[in-house]
N, C-alpha and C positions, 0 to 999 in steps of 0.2 A: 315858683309856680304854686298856682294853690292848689291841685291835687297831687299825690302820690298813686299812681294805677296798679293793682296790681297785676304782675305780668304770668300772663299761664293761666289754669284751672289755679280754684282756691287750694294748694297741697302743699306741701314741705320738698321738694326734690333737691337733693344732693348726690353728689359723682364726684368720683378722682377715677380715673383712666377708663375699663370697662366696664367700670360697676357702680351701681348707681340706686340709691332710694327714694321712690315715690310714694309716700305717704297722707294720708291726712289732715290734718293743722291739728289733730289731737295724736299725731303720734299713732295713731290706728290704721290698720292695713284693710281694704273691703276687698275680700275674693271676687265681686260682683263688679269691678272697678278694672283701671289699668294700671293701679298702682301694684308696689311690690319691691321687692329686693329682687336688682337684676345681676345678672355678672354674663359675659359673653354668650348674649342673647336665649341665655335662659332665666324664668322665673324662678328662683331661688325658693320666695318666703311672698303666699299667695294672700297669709293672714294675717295679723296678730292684735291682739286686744288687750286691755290690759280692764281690773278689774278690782273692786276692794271688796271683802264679803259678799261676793255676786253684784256688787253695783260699779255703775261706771262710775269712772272721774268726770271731773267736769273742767273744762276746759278754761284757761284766763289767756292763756299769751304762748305764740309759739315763733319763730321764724330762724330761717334758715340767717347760723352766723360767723360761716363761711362758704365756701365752693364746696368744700366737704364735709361742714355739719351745721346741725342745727338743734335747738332747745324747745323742748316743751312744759309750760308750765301748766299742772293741774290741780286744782283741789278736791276734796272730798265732800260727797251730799252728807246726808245723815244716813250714820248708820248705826242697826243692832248687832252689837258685841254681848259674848259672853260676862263682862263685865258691866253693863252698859249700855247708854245711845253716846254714839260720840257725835256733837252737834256738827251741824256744816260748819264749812270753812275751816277748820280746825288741825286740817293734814294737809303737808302741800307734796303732790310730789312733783319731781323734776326728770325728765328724761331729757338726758345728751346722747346721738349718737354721731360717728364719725365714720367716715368712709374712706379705708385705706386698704391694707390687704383685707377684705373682709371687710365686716362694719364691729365698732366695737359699743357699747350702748353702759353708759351710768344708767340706776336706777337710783335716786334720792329722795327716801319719805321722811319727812319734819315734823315732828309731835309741836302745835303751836299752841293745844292745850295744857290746861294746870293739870291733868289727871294723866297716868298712864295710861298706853293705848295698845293691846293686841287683837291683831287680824291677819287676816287670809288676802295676802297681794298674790292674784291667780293672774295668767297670763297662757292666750290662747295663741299658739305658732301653728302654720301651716303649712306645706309643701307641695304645691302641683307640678312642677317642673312644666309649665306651658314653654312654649316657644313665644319669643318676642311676637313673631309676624301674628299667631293664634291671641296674645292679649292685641294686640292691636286691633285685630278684624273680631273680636269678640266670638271668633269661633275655635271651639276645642275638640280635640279629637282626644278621645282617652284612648292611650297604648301604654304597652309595657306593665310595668308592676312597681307600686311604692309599697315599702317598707318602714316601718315606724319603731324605734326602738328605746329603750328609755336605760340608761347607765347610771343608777343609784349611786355605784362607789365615785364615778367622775363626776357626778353633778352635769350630766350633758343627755340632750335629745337630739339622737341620729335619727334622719330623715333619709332616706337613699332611691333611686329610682334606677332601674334599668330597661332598656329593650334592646333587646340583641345587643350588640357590639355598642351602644349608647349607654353611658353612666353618668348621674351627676347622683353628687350628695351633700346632705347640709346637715352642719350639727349646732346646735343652740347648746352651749355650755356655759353654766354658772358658776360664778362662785359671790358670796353671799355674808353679810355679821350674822350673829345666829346660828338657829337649827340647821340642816342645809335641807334644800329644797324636794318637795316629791312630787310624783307624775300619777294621776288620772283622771278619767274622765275627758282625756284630749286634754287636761289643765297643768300647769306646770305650778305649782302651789309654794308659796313662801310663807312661813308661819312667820308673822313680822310681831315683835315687841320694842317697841321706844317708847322712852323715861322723856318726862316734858321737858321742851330743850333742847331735845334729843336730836340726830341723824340716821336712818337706819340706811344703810348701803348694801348694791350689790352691781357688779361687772356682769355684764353678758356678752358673749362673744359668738359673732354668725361667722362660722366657718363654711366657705363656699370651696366646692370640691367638683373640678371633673379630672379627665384623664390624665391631663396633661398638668394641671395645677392646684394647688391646696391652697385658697385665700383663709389664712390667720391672721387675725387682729392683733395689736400689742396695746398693754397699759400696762404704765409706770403704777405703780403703788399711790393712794390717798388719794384716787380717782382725777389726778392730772394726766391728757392724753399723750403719751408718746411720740416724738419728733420720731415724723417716718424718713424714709426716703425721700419720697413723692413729693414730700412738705420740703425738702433740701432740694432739689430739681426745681419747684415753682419760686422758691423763695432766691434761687440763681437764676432763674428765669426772669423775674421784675429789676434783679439789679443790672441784669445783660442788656435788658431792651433801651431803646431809645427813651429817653426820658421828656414830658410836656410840663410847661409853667404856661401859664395864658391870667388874666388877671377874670379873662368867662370863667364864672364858674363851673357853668355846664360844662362848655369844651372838656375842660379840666375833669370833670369827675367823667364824664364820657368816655376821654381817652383810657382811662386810669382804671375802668371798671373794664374795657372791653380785657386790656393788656391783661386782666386777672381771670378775668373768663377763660380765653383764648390757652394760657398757661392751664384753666381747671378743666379742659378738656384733652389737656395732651395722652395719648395711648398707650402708658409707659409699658406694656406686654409688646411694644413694637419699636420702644427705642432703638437706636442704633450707636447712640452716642449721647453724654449728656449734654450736647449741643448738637444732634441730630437724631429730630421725631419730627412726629405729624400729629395733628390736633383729630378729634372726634367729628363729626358735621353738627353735632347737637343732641341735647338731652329732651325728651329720654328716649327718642324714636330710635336716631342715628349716631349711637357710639359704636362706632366701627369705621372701617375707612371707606373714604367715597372718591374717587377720582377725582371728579372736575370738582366736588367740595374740597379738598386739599389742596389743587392748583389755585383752585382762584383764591384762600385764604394768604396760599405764597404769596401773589402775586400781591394782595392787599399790603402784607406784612412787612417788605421788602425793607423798606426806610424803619421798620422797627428793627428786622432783626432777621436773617435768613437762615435761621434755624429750621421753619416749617421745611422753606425751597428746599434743601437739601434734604432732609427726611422723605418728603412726597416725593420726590424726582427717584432715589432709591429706591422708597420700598412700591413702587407703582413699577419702575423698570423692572423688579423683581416678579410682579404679575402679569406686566405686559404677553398678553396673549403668543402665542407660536403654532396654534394650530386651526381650522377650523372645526367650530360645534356652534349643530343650530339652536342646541336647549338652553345655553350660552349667551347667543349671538355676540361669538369670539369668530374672530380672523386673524390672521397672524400680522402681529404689528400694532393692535387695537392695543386701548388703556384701558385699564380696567374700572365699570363704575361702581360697584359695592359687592363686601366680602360679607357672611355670614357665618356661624362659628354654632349656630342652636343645634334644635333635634331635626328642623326639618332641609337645613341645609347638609346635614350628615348624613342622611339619608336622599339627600336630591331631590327631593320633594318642592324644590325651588330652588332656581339655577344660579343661587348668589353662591357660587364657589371657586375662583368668585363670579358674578354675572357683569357681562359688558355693554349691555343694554345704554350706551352712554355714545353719543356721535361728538359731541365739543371735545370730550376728554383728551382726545391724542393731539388736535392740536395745541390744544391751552400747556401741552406737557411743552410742546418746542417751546412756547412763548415764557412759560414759567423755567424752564433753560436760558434760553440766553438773558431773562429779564436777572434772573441771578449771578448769572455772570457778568453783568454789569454792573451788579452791587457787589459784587467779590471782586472783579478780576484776574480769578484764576481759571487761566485755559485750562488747567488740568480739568475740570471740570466740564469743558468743552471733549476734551478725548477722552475720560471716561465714560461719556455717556454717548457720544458719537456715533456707536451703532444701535443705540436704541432709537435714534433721531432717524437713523436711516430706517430704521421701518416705521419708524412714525411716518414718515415721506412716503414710501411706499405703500403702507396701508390707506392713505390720505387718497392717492392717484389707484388704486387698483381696488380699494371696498368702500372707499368713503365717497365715490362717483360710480353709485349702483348702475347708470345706462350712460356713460362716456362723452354724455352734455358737456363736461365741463364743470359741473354746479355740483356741491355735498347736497345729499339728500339720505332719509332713511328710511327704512324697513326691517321691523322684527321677524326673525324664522322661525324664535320660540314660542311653543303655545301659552307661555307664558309673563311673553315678551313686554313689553312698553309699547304704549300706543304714542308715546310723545320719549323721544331722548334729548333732545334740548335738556337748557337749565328748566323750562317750563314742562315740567316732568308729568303735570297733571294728566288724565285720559282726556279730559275736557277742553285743556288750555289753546289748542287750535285752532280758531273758527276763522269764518267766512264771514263777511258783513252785515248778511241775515241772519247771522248768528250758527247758522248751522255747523258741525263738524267736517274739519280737511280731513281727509283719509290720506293713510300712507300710499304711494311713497312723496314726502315731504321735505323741498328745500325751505329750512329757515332763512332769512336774511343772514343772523348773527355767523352761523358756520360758513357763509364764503366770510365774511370780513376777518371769523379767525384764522381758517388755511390763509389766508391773504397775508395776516401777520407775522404769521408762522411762516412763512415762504421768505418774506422780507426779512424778518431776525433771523432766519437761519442761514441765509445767504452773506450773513452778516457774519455769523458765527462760523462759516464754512473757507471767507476770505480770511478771518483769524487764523484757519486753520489750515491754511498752504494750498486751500482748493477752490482758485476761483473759477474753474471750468464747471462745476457744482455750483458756485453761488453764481455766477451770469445765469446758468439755467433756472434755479429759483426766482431770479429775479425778468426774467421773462412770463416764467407760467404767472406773478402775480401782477403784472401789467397786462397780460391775456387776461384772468380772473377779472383785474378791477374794470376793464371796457366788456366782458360779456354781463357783469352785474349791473353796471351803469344799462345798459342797454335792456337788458329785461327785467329789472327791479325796481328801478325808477316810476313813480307812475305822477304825470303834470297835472292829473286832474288833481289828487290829492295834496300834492306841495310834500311827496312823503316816499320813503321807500316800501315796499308789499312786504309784510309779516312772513310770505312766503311765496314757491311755486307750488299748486298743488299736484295730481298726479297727471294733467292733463300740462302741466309745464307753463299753468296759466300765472299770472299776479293775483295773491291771494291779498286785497284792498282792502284789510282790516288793519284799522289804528292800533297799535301796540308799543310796549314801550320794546319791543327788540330791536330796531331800527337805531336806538342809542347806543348797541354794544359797536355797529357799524360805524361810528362817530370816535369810538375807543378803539378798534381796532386800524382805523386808517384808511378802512377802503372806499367811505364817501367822498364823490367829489366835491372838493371845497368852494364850488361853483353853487353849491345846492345845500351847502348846510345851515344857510342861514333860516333857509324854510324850514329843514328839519325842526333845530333847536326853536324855533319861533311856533309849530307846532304841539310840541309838547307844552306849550305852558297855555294853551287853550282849556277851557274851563271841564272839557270834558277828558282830559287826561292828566291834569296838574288839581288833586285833592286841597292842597295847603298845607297836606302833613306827606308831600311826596310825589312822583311822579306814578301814576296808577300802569298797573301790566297791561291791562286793556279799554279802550277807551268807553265809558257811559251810554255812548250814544250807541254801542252795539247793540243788537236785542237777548246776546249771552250775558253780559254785562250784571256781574254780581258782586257789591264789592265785601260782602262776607267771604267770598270765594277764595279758594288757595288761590289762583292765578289767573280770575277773571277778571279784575277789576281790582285786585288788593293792592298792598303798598307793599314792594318787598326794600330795604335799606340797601341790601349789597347791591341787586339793578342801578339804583342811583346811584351809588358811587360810582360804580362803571361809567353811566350818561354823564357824571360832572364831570369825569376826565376825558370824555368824546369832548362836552362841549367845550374845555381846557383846548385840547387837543388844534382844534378849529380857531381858537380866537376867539370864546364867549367867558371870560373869565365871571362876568357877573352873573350870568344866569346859573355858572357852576357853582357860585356861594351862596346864590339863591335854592338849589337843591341843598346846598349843603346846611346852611339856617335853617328849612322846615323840615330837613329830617332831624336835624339835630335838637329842633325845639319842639318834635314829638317824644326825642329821649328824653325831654326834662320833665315828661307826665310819668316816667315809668320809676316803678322803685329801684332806687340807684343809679340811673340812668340807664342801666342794661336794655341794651337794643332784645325785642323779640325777635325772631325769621320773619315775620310779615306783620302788618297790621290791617283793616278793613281799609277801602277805597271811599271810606265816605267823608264827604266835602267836611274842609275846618271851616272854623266860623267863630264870633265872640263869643267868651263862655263855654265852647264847645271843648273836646279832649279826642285821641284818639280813640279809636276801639281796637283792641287786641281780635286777632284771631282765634279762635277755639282750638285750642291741637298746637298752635302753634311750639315752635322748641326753645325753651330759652335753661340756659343758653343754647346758643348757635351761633358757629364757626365764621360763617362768612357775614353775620350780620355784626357781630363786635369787631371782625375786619371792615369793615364799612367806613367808620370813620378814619382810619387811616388813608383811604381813599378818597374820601372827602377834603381831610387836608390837603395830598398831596394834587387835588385839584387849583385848592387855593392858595398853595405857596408854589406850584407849579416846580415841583423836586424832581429830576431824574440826573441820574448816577452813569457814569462814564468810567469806572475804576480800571476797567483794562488801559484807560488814558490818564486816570491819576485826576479826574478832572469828575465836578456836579454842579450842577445848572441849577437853578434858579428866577423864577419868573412872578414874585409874590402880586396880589391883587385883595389885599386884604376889605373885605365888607366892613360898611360902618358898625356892626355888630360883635365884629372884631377887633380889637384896638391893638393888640399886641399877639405874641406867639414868639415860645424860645421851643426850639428841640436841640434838649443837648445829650450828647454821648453817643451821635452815631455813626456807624459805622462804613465806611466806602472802602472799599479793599482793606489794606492794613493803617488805611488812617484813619482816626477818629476826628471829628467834629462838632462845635456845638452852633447853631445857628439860632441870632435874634429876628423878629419881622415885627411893626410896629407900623401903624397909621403918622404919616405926618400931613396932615388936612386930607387933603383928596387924594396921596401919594402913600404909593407901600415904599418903608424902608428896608433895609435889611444887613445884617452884618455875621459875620463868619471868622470864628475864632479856632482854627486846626490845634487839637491838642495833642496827637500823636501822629509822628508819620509827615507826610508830602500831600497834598490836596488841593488843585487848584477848584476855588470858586467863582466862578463866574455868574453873568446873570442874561438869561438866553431861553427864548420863546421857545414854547411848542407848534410844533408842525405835524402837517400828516406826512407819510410813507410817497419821497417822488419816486416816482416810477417810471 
């Protein structure tokens, strides 16, 4: 494609687990900005600048080149030396930083003149310690007390902050060819001399410090960076996953960037195992864990690798709620939707501690259970987790059906609660057909089709597990569920199911793409899904680059909008496995081609979290969202769900047995996925076009695996 976009604000951002830099494209940090060095949701390093005898560099080339660092190149204007003018161009310097325990930063200046050169390399560091949530909402509340201290014999500048029982600190240490380095003026000053020819060198290393952890940098000697840990985790992390060959090159670079994303977000302060964590939701808002952003990322991943499944499913049981609190909106048996780690969650000042503000989470946890259990096959996994499932079931019938309709709906207690806990988080993403705002209390569609699902797999999981007096009940309440939804969710003038009930228990008749997660989860009837999926591809909810969250013709209808009208990736892959699901295998490669030939405008192909809702066209390009996160979790899981709409994969391992249903688009010629994994067998599978016919073929390279080739269906009931 002839552009390259780039994806995000114009800035340098890199992260390895919870720490993360957003900078500039020159290497420069603006206190006035939301850039910075973060580490568990505090701002580290609010400044930094860098400087040659009082003037700046100037800037030629910088980009991030990896998940964890990236290079800047700059040269020098003209400047007056005590010996001299040293003319422009004449000095290059190079800044490498890496982000591992800490961040560790080369500094490289190059004498490219015939003459010697001494100056003054000044360099201005910062320290506000804000809270994540205070740079994001660009409001600061000054408390506590900074400290500023300057250590001549170490060559290091401690920065420390305290309020009451709250501490963090950061030390800037040097070490330097040369004089070594001195402090004033707020400046950290290198007296630099290099011979023409020359290299002058120096390490820097951001020590980030709270209570509980001292992030230290390593570097090997002659300025090669250190093989960390985290770098041996990701790099057994890409050889574990499922591996793609495709002769697309997109497909190909698509799959292959998300798989390295997905890996440069993992949490390593929450491993459990180095084949059991959970990914970040996204840089640079949401590194930290997110309930239904970790389930749905499982559930994406599954055919790559269920390493997420198991990490989320743990460390979420581990938060899973036990009590009531309304500042919370926890009940006992709830999942939790986001943890917080800053100054203003240690103080409560925002109820992410964690906050459950999240209505999908608890059932996507059943469905991300047994969906994993059906790529492993081990029951064990069914009876360790089996009482968490039972309060997932209990919380479902006793909090998650606030007035005993029958129907999920919700309502926040805290005052600073969520006006929306759907996936569709926005305050604004609700409306009505005249655009105005639904008020709580609010049934989405999506949350009956997912208890629906979760009733069905768990009944499933419960016959596994020697109690079918438990799974007949399940399997009752979700054949009650699916005829009271059919019955009040339906609406025949539209050809469509209602986005939701509002508090008066009416159909809320706004076009949305939520109605697709009901296409994925099973509980549309297959009588009526053809209007469905024939719906969305009407010119007012089908962009070219995606299927839009709210339809055009609303009068809220924005599609710069987080969730008015935007394109989010993961919702489509969801809808291309509803419409999979039903029997629409073409229109599922049809979402899956225009999302995936909006990845081939972006640098690298790296999917954003959303992009705008406005119409493609020849010539034309996506537009990025402003804010949007890249990366993010569940948009690089996307295309895993896109494939596994078009080769139509699901996994049977507690039978020894994986299905197959390919329907390969003519845009797709071929497709191998080798090395994965179904219980203890491995597999590698070819799928190829032969004229109008998908083939396919299956070669077990470890273990027992039957494959067979067998349609999807919905949930009978």
């Amino acid at each position: 494609m002839p552009l390259d976009l780039q994806v995000g604000p114009p800035v340098l951002a890199i992260n390895q687990g919870s720490t993360f830099v957003v900078s500039d494209l020159d290497g420069g940090i603006s206190d006035r900005s939301e850039m910075g060095v973060f580490a568990s949701d505090t701002r580290f390093v609010s400044y930094w600048s860098c400087a040659a005898n009082g003037e700046p560099w100037e800037r030629l080339a910088s980009a991030a080149t990896a998940y964890n660092s990236c290079r800047v190149y700059l040269s020098n204007p003209p400047l007056l030396t005590e010996e001299g003018e040293v003319a422009e161009g004449t000095l290059g310097l190079t800044i490498d930083r890496v982000v591992g325990e800490g961040v560790h930063e080369h500094l490289d200046l190059a004498n490219y003149s015939q003459q010697p050169v001494r100056l003054n390399l000044e360099i201005v560091v910062r320290a506000d310690f804000a809270d994540l949530f205070e740079v994001k909402e660009h409001r600061f509340v000054r408390r506590g007390r900074i400290v500023t201290e300057w250590r001549p014999e170490k060559g290091e500048l401690e920065t420390s902050y305290v309020h009451d029982d709250f501490a963090r600190r950061f030390v800037y240490r040097l070490a330097n060819d040369g004089p070594a380095p001195h402090y004033a003026n707020g400046r950290v000053t290198f007296d630099v001399s290099v011979e023409p020819g020359e290299v002058w060198h120096a390490c820097c290393d951001y020590v980030l410090a709270d209570v509980e952890m001292t992030r230290t940098p390593r570097c090997h000697l002659e300025g090669s960076l250190s093989p960390t840990q985290a770098q041996a985790l990701q790099n057994r992390w890409l050889r574990q996953v499922t591996s793609l060959r495709s002769s697309n090159e997109y497909v190909y670079r698509l799959y292959h960037q998300s798989v390295e994303d997905l890996g440069a977000l993992r949490l390593h302060d929450h491993d459990f195992e180095p084949d059991v964590w959970l990914p970040a939701a996204g840089v640079p808002w949401f590194v930290t864990i997110f309930g239904r952003d970790s389930l749905v990322v499982s559930l994406q991943c599954t055919l790559l690798n269920c390493a997420f499944a198991l990490g989320s499913l743990k460390k979420l049981a581990e938060l899973q709620a036990t009590e009531m609190d309304d500042w919370r909106d926890a009940e006992p048996g709830k999942i939790a939707h986001e943890i917080r780690f800053g100054e203003l969650a240690h103080f409560r000042k925002i109820p992410h501690t964690p906050y459950y503000g999240t209505h999908d989470a608890t059932s996507l946890y059943l469905i991300a259970l047994h969906e994993a259990w059906r790529w492993l096959g081990d029951d064990g996994l069914l009876r360790e987790y089996r009482d968490v499932a039972l309060r997932c079931l209990e919380w479902i019938d006793r909090y998650g059906d606030l007035d005993g309709d029958g129907f999920q709906e919700y309502k926040t207690r805290s005052s600073l609660g969520y006006e929306n806990v759907g996936w569709k988080d926005a305050g604004d993403s609700v409306v009505y057909p005249d655009g105005s705002q639904v008020h709580q209390p609010k049934a989405l569609c999506e949350l009956q089709g997912y208890v629906f699902d979760a009733w069905m797999r768990m009944a499933e999981a419960f016959d596994r597990l020697g109690e079918p007096d438990r799974a007949l009940a399940l399997r009752d309440k979700a054949a009650a569920l699916r005829a009271r939804f059919e019955d009040r969710f339906w609406c025949e003038d539209l050809g469509f199911y209602a986005f939701a009930l509002d508090p008066d228990k009416q159909p809320v008749k706004t076009i949305a793409s939520n109605p697709g997660h009901c296409l994925w989860s099973g509980i549309a009837s297959p009588d009526r899904a053809a209007r469905v999926v024939r719906r969305f591809f009407e010119p007012d909810m089908w962009s070219g680059w995606g299927i839009r969250t709210l339809s055009s013709r609303n009068p809220a209808y924005n599609p710069l909008s987080y969730q008015r009208g935007s394109v989010w990736p993961h919702d489509n892959g969801i809808i291309a496995l509803g419409f999979k699901r039903y029997g629409f295998p073409a229109e599922a490669a049809r979402v899956a081609r225009d999302v995936s030939g909006a990845a081939g405008y972006f640098g690298s192909q790296r999917l954003p979290e959303l992009w705008a809702g406005i119409e493609a066209g020849p010539g034309l390009f996506p537009v990025l969202y402003r804010g949007a996160n890249v990366p993010q979790a569940w948009a690089a899981g996307s295309i895993f769900h896109l494939l596994q709409a078009i080769l139509g994969i699901q996994a049977d391992a507690p039978h020894g047995r994986l299905s197959v249903d390919p329907a390969l688009p003519a845009w797709l010629e071929d497709i191998a996925l080798d090395g994965m994994h179904v219980g203890q067998a491995q597999v590698d599978l070819r799928f190829w076009r032969d004229g109008d016919r998908s083939r396919w073929d299956a070669t077990v390279r470890k273990g027992t695996l039957e494959v067979e080739q067998r349609a999807w269906e919905p949930w009978a009931t």
